[in-house]
C-alpha positions as CSV (number, residue, x, y, z in Angstrom):
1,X,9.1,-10.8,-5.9
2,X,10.0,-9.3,-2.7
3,X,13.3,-10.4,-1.0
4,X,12.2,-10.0,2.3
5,X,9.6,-8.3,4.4
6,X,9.4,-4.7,3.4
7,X,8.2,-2.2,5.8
8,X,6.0,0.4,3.4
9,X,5.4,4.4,4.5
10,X,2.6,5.5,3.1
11,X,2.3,9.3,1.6
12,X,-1.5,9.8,1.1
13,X,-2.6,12.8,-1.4
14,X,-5.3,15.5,-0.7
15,X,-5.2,18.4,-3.2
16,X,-1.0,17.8,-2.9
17,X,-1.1,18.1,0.8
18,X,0.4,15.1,2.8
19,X,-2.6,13.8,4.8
20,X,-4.3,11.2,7.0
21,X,-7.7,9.8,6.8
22,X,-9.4,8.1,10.2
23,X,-11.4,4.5,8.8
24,X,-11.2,5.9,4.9
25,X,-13.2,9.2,6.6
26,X,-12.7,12.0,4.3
27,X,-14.1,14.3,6.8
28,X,-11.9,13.2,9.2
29,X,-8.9,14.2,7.6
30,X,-5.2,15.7,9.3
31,X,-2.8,17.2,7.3
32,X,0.5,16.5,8.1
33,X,2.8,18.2,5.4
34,X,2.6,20.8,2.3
35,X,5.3,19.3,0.4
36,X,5.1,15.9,-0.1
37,X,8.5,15.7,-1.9
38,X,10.1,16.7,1.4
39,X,8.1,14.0,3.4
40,X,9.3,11.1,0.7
41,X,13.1,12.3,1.3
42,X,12.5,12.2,4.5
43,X,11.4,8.3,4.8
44,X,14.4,7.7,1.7
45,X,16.3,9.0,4.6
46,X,15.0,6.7,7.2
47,X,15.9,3.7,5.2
48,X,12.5,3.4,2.8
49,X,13.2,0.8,-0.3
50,X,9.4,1.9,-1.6
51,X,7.1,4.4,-0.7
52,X,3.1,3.8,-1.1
53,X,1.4,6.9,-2.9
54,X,-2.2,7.5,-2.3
55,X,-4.4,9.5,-4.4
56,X,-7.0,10.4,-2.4
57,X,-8.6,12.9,-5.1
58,X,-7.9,10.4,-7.5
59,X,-9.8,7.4,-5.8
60,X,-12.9,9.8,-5.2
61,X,-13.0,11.2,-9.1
62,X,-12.0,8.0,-10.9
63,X,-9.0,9.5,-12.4
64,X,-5.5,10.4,-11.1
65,X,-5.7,14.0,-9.8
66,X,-2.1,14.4,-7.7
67,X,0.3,13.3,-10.4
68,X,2.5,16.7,-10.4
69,X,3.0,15.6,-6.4
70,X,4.2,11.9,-7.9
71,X,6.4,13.8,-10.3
72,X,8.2,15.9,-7.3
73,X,8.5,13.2,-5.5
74,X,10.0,11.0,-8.4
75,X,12.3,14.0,-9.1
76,X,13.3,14.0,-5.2
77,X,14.2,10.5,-3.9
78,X,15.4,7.0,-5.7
79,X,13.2,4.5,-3.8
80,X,10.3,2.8,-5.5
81,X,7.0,4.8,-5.7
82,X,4.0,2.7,-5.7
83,X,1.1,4.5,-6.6
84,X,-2.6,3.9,-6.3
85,X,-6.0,6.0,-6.3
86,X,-8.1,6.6,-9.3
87,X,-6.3,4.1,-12.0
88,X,-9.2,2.9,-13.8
89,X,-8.2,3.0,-17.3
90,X,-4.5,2.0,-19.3
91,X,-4.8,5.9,-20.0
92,X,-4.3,6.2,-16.2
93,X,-1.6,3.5,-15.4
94,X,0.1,4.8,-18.2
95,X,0.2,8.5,-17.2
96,X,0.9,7.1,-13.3
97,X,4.1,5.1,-14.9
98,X,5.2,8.5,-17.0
99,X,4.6,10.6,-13.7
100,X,7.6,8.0,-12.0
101,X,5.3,5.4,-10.4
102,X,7.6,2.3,-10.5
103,X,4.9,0.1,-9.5
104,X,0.9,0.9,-9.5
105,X,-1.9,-0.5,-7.1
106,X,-5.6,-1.6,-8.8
107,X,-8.4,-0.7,-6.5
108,X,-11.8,-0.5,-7.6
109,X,-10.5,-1.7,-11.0
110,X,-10.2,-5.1,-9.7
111,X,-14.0,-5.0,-9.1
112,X,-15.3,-2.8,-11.9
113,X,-13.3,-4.2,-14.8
114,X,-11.6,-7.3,-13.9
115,X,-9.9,-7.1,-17.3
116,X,-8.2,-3.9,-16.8
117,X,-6.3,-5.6,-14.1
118,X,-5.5,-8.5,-16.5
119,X,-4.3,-6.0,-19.3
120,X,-2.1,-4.0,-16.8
121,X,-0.4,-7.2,-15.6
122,X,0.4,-8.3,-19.6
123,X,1.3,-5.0,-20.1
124,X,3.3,-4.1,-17.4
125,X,4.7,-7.3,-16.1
126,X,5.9,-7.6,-11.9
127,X,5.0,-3.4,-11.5
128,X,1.3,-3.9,-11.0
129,X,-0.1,-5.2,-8.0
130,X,-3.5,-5.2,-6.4
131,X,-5.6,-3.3,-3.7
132,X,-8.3,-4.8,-1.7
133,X,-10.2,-2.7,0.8
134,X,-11.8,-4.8,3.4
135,X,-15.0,-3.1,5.2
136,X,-16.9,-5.8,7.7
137,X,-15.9,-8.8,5.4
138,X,-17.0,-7.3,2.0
139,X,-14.5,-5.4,-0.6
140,X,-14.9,-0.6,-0.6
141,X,-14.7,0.9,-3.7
142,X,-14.1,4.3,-5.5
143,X,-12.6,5.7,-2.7
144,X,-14.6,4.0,0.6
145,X,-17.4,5.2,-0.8
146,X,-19.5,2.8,-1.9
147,X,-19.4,-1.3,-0.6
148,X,-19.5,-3.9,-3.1
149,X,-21.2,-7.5,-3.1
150,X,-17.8,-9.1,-3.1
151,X,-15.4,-10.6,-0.3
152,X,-12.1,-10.0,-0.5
153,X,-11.3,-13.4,-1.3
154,X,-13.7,-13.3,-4.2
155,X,-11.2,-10.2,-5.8
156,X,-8.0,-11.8,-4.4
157,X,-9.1,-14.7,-6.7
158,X,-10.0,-12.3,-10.0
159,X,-6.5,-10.2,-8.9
160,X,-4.4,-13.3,-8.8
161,X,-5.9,-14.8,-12.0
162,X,-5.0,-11.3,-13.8
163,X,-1.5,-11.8,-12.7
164,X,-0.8,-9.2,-10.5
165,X,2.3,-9.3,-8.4
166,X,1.3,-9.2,-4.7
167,X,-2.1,-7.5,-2.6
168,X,-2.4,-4.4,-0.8
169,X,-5.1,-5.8,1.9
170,X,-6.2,-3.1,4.0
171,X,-8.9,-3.5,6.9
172,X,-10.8,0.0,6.5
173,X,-12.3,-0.1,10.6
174,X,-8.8,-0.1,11.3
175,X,-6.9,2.0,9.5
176,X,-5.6,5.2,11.1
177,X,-6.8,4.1,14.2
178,X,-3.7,2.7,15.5
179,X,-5.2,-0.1,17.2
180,X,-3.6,-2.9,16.1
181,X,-2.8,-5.1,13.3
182,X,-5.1,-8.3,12.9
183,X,-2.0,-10.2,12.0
184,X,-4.0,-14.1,11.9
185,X,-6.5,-12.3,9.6
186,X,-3.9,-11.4,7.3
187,X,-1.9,-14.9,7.1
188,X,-5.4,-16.4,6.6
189,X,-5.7,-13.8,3.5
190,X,-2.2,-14.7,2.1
191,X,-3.1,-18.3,2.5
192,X,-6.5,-18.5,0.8
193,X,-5.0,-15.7,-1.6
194,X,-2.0,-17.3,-3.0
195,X,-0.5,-14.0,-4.1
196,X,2.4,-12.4,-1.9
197,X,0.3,-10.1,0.5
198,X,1.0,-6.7,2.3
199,X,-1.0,-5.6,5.5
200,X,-2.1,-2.4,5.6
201,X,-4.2,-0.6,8.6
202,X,-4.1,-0.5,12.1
203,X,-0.3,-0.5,13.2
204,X,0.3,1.0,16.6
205,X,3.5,-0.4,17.2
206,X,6.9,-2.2,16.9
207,X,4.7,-5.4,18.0
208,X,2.8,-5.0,15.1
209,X,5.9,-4.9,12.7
210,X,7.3,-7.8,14.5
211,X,4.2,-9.9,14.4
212,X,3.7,-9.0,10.6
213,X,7.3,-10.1,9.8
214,X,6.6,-13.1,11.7
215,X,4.7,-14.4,8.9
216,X,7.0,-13.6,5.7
217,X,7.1,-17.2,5.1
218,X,3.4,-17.7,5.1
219,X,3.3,-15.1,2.6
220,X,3.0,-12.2,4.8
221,X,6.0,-9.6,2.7
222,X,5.1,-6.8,3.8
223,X,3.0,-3.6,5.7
224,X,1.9,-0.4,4.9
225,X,2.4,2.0,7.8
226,X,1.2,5.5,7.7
227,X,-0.3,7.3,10.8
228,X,1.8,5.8,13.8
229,X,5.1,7.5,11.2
230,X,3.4,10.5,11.4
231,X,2.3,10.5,15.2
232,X,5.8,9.4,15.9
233,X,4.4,5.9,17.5
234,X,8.0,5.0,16.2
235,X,10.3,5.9,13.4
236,X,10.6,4.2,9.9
237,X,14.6,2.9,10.8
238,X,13.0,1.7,13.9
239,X,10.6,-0.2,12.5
240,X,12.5,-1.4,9.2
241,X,15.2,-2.6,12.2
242,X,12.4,-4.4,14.2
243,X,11.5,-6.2,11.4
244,X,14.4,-7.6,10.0
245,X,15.4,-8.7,14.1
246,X,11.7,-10.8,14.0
247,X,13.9,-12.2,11.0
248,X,17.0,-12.7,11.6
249,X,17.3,-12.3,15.2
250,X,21.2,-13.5,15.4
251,X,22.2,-10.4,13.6
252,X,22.4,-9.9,9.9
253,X,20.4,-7.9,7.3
254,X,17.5,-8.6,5.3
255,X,16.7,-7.3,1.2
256,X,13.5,-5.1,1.9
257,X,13.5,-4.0,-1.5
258,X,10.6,-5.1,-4.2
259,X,11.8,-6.4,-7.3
260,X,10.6,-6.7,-11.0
């Protein structure tokens, strides 16, 4: 599905504000933008092939609550907008899809109604992929909130038996904390996993991208960056370029784009 290892800015949603989140922490919360149209041109700009839309609002409620910020976006920039947060029912896909989602993210669906995922996949085949949240070894749902039974190996499994294109994996102690990726954690995950897999949480650094891209071939395709972008750690094109030189490091480019 994906051509090469794609480097991933992620927008996340509060009340249409562009915002960051410290360990899924909605108290602990920075806003980085008003308009998140103008922050999605910007990354377009940088050299972004797909965007990752959080709904914040939507993850907490259990229904999309930010899709007139999807639709501004969608209106804005030509990427691919991958949308997650709150898409519990075909209702919600649906509406996400209408909004200009081109691909969706199943969180908590994957856990509360394994057969949602399933239908979504039949439905919508290659556009919906999957969203673990990882916690001390055991899977968050509806927003962080609450902590299920299950490991994330235990949903990979019900996620790739729906049939969903690849899996968001993100390790929730890590993420906006810019300390690092846990890059062997993450091959393990792709390996048990069999589904392409994206990292998500922790990135600090052009290291980290590098690392990450390292293992494309184990089934590593791709990471979801978000605070280090907006602390300026590094820029998108820096990052997108590190990447693709773990790659190819005679010279050359790489696809970075996901396809149907």
């Amino acid at each position: 599905m994906f051509e090469g290892f794609t480097v991933i800015p992620a927008i996340d949603l509060r009340t249409g504000r562009v915002v960051r989140l410290v360990q899924g922490d909605f108290a602990r919360a920075t806003v980085y933008g008003e308009d998140a149209a103008a922050t999605a041109v910007e990354f377009e700009r940088l050299g972004a092939s797909a965007i990752h839309v959080v709904d914040l609002d939507g993850a907490r409620a259990g229904e999309p609550r930010n899709l007139p910020a999807l639709k501004r976006m969608r209106a804005a920039v030509r990427c691919a907008l991958e949308a997650s947060g709150g898409l519990r029912s075909m209702e919600s896909i649906e509406a996400a899809f209408a909004a200009g989602a081109d691909y969706v993210s199943l969180g908590s669906a994957a856990v509360l109604n394994p057969e949602l995922a399933r239908a979504a996949a039949r439905a919508w085949p290659g556009r919906v992929w999957g969203s673990i949240d990882s916690r001390a070894g055991k899977v968050a749902i509806k927003g962080w909130e609450q902590t299920s039974a299950l490991t994330p190996e235990q949903v990979a499994r019900r996620l790739r038996e729906a049939g969903v294109a690849a899996i968001i994996l993100t390790d929730i102690l890590r993420d906006g904390t810019e300390q690092g990726v846990d890059a062997a954690g993450i091959a393990a995950f792709a390996s048990q996993s069999g589904a392409p897999a994206i990292a998500s949480g922790g990135v600090a650094s052009l290291a980290d991208i590098r690392a990450l891209s390292a293992l494309f071939a184990k089934g590593v395709v791709g990471v979801v960056v978000g605070r280090a972008l907006y602390e300026r750690r590094f820029t998108l094109s820096e990052a997108i370029g590190a990447a693709q030189e773990e790659q190819h490091p005679a010279g050359g480019r790489h696809g970075r784009s996901p396809t149907t």
